[in-house]
PDBQT receptor file of N, H, CA, C and O in Angstrom, charges set to zero:
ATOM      1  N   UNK A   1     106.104 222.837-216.549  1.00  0.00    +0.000 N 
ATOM      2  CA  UNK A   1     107.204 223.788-216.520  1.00  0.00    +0.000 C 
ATOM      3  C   UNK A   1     108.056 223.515-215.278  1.00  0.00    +0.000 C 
ATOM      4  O   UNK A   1     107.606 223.837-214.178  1.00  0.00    +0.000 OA
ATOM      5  N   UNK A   2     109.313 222.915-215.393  1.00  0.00    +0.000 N 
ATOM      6  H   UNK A   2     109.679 222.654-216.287  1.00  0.00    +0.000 HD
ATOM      7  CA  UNK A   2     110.477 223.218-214.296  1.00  0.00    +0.000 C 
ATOM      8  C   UNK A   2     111.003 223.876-214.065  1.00  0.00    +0.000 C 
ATOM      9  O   UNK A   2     111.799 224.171-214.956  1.00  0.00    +0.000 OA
ATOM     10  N   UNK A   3     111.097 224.599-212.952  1.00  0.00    +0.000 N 
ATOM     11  H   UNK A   3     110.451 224.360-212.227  1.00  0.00    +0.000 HD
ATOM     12  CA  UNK A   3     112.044 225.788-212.643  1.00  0.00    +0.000 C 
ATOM     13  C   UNK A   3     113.297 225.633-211.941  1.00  0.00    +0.000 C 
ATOM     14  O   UNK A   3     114.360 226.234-212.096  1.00  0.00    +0.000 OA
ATOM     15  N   UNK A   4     112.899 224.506-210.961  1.00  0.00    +0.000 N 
ATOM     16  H   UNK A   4     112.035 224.018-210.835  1.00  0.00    +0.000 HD
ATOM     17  CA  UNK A   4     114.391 224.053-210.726  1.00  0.00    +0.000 C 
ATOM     18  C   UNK A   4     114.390 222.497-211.239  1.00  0.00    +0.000 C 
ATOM     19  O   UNK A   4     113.325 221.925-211.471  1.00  0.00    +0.000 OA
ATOM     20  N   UNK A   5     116.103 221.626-211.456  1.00  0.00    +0.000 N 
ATOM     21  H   UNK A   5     116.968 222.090-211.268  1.00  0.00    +0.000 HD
ATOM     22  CA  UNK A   5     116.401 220.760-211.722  1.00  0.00    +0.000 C 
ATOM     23  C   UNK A   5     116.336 220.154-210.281  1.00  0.00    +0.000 C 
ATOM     24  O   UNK A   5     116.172 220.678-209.179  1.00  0.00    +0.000 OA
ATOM     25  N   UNK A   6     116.576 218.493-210.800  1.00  0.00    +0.000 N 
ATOM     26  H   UNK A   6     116.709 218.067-211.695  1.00  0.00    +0.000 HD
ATOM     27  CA  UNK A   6     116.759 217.851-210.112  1.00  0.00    +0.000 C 
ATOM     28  C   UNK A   6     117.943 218.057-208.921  1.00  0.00    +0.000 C 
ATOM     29  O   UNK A   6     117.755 218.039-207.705  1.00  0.00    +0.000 OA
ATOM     30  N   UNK A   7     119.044 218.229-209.538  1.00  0.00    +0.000 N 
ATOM     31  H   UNK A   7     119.197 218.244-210.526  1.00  0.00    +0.000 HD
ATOM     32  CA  UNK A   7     120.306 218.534-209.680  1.00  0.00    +0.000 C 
ATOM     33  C   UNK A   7     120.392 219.760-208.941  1.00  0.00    +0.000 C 
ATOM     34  O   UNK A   7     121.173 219.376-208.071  1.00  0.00    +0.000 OA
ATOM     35  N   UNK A   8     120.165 220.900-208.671  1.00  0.00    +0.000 N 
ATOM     36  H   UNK A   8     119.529 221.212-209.378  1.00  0.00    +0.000 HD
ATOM     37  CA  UNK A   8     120.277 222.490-208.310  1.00  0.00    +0.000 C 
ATOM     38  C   UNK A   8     119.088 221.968-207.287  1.00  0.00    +0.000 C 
ATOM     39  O   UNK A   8     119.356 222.803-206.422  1.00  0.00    +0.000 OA
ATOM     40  N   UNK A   9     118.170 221.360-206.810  1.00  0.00    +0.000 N 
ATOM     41  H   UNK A   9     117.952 220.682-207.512  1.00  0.00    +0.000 HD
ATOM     42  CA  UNK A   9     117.815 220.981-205.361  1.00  0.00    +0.000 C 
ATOM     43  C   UNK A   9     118.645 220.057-205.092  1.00  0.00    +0.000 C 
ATOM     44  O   UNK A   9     119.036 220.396-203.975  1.00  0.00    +0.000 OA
ATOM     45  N   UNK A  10     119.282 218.942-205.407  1.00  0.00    +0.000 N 
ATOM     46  H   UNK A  10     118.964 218.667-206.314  1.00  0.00    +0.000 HD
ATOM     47  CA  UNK A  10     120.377 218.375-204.191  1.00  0.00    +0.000 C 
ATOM     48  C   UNK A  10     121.556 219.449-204.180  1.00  0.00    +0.000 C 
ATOM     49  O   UNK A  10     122.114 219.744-203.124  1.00  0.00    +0.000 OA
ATOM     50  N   UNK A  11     121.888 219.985-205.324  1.00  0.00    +0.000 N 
ATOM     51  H   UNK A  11     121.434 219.746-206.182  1.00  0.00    +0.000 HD
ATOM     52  CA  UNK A  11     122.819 220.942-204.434  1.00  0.00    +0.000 C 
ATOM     53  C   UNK A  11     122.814 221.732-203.745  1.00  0.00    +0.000 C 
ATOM     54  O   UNK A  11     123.898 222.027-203.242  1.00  0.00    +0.000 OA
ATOM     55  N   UNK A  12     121.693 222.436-203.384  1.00  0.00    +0.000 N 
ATOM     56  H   UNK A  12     120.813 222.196-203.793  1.00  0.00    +0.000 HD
ATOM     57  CA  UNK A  12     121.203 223.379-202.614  1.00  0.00    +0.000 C 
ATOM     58  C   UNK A  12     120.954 222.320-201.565  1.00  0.00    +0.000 C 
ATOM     59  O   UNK A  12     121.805 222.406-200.680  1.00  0.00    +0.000 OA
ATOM     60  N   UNK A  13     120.328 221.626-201.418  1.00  0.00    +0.000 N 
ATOM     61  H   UNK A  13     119.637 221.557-202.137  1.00  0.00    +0.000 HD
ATOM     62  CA  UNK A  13     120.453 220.733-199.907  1.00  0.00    +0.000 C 
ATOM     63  C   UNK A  13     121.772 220.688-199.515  1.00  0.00    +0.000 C 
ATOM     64  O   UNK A  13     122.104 221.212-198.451  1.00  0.00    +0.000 OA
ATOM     65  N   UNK A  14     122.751 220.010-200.386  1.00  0.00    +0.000 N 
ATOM     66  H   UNK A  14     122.482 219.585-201.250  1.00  0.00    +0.000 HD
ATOM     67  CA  UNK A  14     124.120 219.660-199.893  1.00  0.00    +0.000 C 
ATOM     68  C   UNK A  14     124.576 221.196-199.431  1.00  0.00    +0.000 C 
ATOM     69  O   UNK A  14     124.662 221.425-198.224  1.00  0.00    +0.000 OA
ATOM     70  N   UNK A  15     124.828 222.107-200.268  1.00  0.00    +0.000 N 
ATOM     71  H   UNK A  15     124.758 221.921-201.248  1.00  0.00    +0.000 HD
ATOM     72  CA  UNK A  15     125.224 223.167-199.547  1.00  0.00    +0.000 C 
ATOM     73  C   UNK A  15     124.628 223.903-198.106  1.00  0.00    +0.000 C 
ATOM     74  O   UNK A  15     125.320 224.677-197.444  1.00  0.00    +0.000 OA
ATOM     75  N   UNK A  16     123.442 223.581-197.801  1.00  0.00    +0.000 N 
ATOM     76  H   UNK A  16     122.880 222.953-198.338  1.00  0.00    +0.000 HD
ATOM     77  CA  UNK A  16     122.509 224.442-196.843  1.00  0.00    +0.000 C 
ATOM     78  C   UNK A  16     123.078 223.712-195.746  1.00  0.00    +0.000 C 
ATOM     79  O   UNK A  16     123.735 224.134-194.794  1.00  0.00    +0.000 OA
ATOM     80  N   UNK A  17     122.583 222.109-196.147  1.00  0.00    +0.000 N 
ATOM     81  H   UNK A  17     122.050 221.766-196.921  1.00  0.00    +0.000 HD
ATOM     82  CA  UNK A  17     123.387 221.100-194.758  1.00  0.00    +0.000 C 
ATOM     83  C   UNK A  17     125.027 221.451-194.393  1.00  0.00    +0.000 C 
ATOM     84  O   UNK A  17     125.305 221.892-193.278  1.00  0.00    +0.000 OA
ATOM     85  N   UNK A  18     125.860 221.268-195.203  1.00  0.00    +0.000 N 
ATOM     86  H   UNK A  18     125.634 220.910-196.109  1.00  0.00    +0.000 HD
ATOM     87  CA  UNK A  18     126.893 222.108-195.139  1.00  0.00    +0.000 C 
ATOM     88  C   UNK A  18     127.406 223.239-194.487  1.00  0.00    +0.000 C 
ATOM     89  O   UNK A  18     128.424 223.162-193.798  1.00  0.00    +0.000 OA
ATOM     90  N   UNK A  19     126.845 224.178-194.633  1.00  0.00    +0.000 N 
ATOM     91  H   UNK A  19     126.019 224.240-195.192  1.00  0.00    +0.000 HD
ATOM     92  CA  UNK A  19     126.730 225.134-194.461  1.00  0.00    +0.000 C 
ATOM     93  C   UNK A  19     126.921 225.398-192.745  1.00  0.00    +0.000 C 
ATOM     94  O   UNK A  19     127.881 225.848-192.121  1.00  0.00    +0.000 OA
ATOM     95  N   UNK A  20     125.022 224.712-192.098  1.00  0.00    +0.000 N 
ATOM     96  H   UNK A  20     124.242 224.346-192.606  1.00  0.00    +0.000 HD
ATOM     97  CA  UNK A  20     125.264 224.487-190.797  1.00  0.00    +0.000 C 
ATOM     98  C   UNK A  20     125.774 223.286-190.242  1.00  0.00    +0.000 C 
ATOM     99  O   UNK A  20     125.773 223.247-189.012  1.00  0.00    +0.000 OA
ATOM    100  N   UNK A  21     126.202 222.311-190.839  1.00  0.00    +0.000 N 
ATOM    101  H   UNK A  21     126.203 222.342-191.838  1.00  0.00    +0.000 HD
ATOM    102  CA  UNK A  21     127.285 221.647-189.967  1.00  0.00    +0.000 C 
ATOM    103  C   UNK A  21     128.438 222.501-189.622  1.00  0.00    +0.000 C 
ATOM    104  O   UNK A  21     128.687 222.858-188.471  1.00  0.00    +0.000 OA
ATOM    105  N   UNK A  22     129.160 222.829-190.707  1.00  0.00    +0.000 N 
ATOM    106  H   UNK A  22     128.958 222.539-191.642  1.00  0.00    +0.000 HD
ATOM    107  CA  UNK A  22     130.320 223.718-190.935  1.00  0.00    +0.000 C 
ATOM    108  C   UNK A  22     130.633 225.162-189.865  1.00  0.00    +0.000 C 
ATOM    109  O   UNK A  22     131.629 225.476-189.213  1.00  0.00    +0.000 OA
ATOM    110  N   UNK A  23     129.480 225.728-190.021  1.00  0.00    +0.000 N 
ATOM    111  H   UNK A  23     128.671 225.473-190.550  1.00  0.00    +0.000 HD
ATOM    112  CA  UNK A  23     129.228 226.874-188.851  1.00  0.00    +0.000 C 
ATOM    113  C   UNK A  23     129.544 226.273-187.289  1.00  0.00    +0.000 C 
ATOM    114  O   UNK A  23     130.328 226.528-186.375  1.00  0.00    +0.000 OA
ATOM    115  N   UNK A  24     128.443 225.316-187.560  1.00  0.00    +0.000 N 
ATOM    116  H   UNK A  24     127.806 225.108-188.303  1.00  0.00    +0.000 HD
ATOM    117  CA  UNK A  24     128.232 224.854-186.221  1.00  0.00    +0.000 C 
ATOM    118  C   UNK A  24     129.724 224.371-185.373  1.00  0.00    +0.000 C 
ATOM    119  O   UNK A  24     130.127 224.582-184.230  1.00  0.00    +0.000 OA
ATOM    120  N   UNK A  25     130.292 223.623-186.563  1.00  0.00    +0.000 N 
ATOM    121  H   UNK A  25     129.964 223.453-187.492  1.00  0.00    +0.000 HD
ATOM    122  CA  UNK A  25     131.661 223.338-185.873  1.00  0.00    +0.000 C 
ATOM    123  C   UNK A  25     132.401 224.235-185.341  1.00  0.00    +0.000 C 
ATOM    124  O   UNK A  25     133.064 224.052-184.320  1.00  0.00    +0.000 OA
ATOM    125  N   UNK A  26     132.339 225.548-186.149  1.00  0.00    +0.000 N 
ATOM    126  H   UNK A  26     131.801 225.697-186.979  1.00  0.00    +0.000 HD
ATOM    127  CA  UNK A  26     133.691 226.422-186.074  1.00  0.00    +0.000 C 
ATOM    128  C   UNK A  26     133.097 227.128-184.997  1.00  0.00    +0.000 C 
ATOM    129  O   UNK A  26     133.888 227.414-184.099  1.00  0.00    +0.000 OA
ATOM    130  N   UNK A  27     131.959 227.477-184.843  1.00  0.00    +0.000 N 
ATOM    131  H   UNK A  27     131.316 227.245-185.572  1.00  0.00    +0.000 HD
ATOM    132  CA  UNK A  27     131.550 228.318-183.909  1.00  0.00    +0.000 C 
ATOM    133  C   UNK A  27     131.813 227.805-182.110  1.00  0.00    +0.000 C 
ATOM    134  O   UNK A  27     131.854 228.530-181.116  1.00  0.00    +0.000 OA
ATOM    135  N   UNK A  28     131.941 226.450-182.205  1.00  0.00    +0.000 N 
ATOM    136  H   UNK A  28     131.908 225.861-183.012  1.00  0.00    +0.000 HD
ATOM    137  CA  UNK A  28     131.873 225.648-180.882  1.00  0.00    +0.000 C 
ATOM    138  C   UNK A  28     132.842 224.741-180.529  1.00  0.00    +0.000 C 
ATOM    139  O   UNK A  28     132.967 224.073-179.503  1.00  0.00    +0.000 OA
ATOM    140  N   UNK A  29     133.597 224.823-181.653  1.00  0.00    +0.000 N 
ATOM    141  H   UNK A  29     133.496 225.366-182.486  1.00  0.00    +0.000 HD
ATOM    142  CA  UNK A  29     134.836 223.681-181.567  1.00  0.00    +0.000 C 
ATOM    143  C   UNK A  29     136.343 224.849-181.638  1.00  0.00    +0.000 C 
ATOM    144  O   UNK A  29     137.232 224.839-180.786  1.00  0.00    +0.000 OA
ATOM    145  N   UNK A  30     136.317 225.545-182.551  1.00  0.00    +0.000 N 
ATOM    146  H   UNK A  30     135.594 225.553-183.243  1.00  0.00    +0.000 HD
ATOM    147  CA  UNK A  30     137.472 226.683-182.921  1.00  0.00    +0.000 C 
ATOM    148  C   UNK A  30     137.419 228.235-182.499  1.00  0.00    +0.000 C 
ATOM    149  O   UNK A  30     136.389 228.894-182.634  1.00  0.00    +0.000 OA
ATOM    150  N   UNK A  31     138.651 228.781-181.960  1.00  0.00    +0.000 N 
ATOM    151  H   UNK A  31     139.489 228.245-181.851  1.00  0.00    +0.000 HD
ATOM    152  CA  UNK A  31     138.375 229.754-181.259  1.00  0.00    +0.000 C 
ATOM    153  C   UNK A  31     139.260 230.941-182.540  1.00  0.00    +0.000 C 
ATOM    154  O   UNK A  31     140.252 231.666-182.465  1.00  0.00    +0.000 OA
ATOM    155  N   UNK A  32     138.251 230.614-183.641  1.00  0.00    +0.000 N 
ATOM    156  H   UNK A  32     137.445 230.025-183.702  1.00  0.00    +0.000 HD
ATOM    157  CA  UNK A  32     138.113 231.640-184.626  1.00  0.00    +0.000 C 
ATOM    158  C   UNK A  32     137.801 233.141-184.813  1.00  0.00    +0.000 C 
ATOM    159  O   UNK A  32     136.954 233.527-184.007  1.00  0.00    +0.000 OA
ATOM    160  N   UNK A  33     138.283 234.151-185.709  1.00  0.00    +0.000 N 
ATOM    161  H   UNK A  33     138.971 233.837-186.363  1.00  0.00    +0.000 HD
ATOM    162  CA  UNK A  33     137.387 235.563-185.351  1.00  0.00    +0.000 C 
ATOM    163  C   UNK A  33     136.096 235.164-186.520  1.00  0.00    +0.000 C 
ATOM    164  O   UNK A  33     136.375 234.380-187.428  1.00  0.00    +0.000 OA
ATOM    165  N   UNK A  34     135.131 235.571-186.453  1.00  0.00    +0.000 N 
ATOM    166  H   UNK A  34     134.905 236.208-185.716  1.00  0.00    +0.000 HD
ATOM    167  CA  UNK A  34     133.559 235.718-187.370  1.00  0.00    +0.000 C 
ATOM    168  C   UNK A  34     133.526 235.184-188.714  1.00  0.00    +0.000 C 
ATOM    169  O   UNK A  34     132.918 234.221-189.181  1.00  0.00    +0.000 OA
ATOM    170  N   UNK A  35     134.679 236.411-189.468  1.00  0.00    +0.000 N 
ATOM    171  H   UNK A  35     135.173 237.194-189.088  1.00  0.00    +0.000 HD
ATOM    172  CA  UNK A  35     134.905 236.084-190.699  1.00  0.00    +0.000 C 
ATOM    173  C   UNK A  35     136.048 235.213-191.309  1.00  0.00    +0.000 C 
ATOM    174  O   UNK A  35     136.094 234.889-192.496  1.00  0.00    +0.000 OA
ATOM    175  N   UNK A  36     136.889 234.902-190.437  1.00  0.00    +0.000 N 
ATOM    176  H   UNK A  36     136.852 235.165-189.473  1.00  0.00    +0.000 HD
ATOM    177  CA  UNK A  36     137.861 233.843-190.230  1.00  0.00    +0.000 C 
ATOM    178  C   UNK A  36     136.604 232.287-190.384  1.00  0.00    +0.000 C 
ATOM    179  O   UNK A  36     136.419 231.580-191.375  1.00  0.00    +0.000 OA
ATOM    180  N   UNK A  37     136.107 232.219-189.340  1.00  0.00    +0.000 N 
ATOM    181  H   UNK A  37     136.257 232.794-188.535  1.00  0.00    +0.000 HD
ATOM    182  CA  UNK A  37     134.900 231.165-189.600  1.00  0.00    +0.000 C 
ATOM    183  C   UNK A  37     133.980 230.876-190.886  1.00  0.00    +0.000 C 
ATOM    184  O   UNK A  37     133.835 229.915-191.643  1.00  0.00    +0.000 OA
ATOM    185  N   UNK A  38     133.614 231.726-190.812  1.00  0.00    +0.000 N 
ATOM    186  H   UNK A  38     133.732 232.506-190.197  1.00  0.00    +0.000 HD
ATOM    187  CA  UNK A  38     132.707 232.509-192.580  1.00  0.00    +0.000 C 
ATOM    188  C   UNK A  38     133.464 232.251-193.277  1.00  0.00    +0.000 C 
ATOM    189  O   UNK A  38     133.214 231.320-194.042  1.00  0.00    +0.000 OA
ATOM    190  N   UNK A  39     134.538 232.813-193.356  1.00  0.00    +0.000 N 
ATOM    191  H   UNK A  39     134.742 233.570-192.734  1.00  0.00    +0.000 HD
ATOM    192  CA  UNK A  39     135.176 232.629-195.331  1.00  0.00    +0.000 C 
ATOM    193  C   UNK A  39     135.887 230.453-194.889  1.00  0.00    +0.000 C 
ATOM    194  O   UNK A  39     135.505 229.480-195.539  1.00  0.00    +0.000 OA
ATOM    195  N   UNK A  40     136.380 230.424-194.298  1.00  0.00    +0.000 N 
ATOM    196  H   UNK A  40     136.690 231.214-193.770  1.00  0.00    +0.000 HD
ATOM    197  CA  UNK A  40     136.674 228.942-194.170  1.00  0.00    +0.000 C 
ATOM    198  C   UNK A  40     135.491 228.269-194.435  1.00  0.00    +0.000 C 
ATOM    199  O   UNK A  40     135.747 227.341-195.203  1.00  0.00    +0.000 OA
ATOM    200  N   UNK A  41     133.935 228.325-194.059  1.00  0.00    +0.000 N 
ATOM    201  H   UNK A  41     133.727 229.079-193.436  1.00  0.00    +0.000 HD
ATOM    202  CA  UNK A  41     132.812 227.697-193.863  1.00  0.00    +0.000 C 
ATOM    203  C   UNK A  41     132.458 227.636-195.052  1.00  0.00    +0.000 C 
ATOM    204  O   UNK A  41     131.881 226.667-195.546  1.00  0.00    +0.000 OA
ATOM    205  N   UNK A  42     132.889 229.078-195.878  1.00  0.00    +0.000 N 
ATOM    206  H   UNK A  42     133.358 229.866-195.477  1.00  0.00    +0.000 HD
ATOM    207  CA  UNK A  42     132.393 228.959-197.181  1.00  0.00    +0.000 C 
ATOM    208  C   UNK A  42     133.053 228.058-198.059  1.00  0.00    +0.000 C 
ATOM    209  O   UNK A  42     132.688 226.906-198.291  1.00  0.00    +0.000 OA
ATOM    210  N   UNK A  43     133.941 228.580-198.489  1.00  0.00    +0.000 N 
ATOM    211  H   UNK A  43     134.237 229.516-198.300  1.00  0.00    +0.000 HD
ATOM    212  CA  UNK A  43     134.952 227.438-198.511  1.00  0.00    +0.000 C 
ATOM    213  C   UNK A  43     134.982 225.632-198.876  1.00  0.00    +0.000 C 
ATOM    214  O   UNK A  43     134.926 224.992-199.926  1.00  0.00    +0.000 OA
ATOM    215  N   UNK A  44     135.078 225.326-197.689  1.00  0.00    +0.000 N 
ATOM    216  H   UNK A  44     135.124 225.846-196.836  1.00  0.00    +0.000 HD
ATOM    217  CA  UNK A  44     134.243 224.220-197.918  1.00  0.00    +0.000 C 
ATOM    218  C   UNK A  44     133.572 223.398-198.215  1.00  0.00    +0.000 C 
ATOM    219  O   UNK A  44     133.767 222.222-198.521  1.00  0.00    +0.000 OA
ATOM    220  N   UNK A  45     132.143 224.422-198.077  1.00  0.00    +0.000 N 
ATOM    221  H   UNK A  45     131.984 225.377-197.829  1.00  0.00    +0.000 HD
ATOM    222  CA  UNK A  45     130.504 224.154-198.338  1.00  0.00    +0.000 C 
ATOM    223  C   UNK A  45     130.436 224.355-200.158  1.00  0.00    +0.000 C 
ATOM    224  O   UNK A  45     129.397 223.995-200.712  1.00  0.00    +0.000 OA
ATOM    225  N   UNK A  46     131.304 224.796-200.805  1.00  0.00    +0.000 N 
ATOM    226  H   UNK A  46     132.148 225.088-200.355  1.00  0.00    +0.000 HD
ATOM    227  CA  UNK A  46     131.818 224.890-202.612  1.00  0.00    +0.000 C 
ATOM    228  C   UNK A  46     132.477 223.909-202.560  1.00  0.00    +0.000 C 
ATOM    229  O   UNK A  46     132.138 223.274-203.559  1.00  0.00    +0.000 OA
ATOM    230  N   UNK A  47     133.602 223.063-201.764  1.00  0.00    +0.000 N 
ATOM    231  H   UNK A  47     133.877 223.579-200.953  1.00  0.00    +0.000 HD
ATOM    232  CA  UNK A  47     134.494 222.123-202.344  1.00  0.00    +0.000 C 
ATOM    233  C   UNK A  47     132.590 220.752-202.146  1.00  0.00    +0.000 C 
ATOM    234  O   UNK A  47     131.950 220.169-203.021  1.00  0.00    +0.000 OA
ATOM    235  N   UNK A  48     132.444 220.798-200.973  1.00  0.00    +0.000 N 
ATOM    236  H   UNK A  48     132.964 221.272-200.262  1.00  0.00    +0.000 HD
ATOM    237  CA  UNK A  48     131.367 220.098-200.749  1.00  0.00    +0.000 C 
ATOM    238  C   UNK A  48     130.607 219.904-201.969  1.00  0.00    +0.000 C 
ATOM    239  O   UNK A  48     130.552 218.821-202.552  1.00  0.00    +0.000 OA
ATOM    240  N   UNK A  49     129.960 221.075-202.391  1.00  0.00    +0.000 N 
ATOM    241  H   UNK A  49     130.005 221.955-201.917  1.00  0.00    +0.000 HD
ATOM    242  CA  UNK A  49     129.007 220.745-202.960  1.00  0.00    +0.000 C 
ATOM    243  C   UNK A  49     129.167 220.492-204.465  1.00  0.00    +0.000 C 
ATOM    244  O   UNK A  49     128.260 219.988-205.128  1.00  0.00    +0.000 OA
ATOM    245  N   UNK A  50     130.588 220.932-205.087  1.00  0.00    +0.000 N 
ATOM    246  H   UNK A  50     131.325 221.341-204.549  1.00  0.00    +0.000 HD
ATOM    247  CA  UNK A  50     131.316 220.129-205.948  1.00  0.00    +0.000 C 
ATOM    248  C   UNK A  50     131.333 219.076-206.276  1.00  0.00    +0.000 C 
ATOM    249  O   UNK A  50     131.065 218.547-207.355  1.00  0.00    +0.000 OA
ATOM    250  N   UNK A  51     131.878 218.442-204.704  1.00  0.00    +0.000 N 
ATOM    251  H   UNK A  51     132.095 218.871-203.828  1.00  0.00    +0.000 HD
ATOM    252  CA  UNK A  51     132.057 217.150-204.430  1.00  0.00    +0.000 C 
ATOM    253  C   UNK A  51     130.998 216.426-204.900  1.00  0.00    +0.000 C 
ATOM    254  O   UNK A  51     130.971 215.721-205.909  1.00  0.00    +0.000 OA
ATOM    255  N   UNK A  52     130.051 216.658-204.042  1.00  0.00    +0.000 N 
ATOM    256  H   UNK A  52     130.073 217.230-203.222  1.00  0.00    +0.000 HD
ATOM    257  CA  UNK A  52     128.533 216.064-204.062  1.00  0.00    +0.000 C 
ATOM    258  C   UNK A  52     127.686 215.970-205.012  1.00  0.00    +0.000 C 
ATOM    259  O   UNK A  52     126.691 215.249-204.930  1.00  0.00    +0.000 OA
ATOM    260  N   UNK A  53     128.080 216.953-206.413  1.00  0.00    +0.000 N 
ATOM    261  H   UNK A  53     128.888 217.539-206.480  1.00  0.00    +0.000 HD
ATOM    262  CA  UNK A  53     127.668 217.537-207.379  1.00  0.00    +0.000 C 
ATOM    263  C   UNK A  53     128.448 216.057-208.194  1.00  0.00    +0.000 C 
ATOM    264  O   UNK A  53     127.847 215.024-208.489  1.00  0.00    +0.000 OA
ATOM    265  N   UNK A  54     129.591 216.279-208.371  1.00  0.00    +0.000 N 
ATOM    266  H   UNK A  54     130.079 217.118-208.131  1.00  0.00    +0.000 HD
ATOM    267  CA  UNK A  54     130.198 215.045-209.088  1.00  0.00    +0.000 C 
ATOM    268  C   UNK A  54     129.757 213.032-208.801  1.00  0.00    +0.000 C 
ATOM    269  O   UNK A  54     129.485 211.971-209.362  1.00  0.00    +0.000 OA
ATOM    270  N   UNK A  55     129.930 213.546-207.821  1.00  0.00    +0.000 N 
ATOM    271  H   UNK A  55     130.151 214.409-207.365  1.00  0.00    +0.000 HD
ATOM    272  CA  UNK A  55     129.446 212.012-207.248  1.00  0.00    +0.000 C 
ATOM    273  C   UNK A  55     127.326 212.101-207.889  1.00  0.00    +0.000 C 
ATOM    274  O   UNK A  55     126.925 211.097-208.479  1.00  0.00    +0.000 OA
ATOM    275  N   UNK A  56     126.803 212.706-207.780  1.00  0.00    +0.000 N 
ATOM    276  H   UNK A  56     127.128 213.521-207.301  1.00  0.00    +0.000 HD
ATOM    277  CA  UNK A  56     125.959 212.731-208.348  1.00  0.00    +0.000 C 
ATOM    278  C   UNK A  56     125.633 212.366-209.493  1.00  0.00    +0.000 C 
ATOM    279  O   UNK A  56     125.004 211.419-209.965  1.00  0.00    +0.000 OA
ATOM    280  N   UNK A  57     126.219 213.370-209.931  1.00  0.00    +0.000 N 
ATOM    281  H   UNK A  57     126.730 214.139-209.548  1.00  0.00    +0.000 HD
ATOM    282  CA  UNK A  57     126.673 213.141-211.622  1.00  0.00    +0.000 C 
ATOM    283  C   UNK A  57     127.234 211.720-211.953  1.00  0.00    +0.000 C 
ATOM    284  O   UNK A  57     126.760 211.392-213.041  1.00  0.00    +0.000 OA
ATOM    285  N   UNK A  58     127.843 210.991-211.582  1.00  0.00    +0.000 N 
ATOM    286  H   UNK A  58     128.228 211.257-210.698  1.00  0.00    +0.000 HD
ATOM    287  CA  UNK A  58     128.464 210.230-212.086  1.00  0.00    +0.000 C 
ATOM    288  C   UNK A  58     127.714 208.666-211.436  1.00  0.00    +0.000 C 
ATOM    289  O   UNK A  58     128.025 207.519-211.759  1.00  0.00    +0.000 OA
ATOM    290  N   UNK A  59     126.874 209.016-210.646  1.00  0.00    +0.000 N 
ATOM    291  H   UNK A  59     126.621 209.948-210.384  1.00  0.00    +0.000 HD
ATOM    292  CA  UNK A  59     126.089 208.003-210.065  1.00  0.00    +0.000 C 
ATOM    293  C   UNK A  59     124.865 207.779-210.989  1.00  0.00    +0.000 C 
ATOM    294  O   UNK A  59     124.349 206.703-211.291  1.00  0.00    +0.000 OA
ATOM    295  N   UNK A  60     124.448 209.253-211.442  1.00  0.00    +0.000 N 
ATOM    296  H   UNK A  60     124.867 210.128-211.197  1.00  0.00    +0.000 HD
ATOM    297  CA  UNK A  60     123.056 208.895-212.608  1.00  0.00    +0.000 C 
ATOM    298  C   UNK A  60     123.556 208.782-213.687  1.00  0.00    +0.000 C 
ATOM    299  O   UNK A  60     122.758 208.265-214.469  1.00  0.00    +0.000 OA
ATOM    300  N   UNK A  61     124.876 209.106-214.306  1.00  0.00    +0.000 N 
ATOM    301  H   UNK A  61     125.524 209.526-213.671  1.00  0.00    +0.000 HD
ATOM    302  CA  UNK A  61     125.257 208.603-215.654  1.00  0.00    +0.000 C 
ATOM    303  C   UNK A  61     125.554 207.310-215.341  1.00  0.00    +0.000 C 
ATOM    304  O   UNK A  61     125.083 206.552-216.189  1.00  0.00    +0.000 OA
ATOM    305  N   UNK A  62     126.165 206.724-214.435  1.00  0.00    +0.000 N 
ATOM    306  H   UNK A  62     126.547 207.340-213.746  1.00  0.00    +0.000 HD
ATOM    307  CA  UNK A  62     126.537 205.223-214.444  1.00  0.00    +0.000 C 
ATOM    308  C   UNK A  62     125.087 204.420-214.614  1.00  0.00    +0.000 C 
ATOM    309  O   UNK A  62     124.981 203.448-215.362  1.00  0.00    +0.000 OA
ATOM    310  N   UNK A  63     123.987 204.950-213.827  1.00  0.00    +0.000 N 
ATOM    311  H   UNK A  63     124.073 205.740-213.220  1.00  0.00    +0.000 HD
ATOM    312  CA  UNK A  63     122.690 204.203-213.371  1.00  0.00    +0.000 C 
ATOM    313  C   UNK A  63     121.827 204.388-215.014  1.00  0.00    +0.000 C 
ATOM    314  O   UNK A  63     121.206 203.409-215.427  1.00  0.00    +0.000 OA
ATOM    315  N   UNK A  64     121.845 205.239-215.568  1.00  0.00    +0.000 N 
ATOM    316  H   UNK A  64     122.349 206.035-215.232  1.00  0.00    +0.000 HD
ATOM    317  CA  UNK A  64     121.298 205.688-217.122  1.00  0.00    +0.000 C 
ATOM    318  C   UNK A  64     121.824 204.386-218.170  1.00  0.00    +0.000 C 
ATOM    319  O   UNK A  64     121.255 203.484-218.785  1.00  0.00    +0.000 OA
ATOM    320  N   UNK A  65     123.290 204.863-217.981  1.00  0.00    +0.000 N 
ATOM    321  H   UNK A  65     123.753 205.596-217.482  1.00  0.00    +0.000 HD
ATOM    322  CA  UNK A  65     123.549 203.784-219.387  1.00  0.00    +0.000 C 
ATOM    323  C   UNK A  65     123.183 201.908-219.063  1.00  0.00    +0.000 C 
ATOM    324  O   UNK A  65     123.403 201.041-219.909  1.00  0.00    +0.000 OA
ATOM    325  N   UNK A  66     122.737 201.697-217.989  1.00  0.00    +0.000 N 
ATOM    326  H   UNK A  66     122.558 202.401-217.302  1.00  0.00    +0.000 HD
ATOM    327  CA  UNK A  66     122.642 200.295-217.586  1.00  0.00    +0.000 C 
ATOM    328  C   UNK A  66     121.685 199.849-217.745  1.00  0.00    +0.000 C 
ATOM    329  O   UNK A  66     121.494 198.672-217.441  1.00  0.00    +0.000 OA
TER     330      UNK A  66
């Protein structure tokens, strides 16, 4: 029985890593207010894991049909 996919653990990695890179920047690099940081961080960490999600995707369909 699987409960999670392959797929929904790298995205959950990609987003978590994300996540605190993303923080980490804004918190120490940008002189942001909290949720100014937060909603931008979030942000992101969805185009990210989109991103990362597709390139995925399209790395095991390329690697499948070969």
């Amino acid at each position: 029985m699987v409960i999670i996919t392959e797929a929904q653990l790298l995205e959950g990695i990609i987003g978590g890593t994300g996540w605190i890179l993303f923080v980490y920047y804004f918190k120490n690099y940008l002189d942001w207010s909290p949720q100014t940081e937060g909603f931008v961080a979030w942000v992101l960490v969805w185009y990210l894991r989109k991103i990362g999600m597709n390139l995925y995707s399209s790395f095991k369909n390329k690697n499948k049909s070969s």
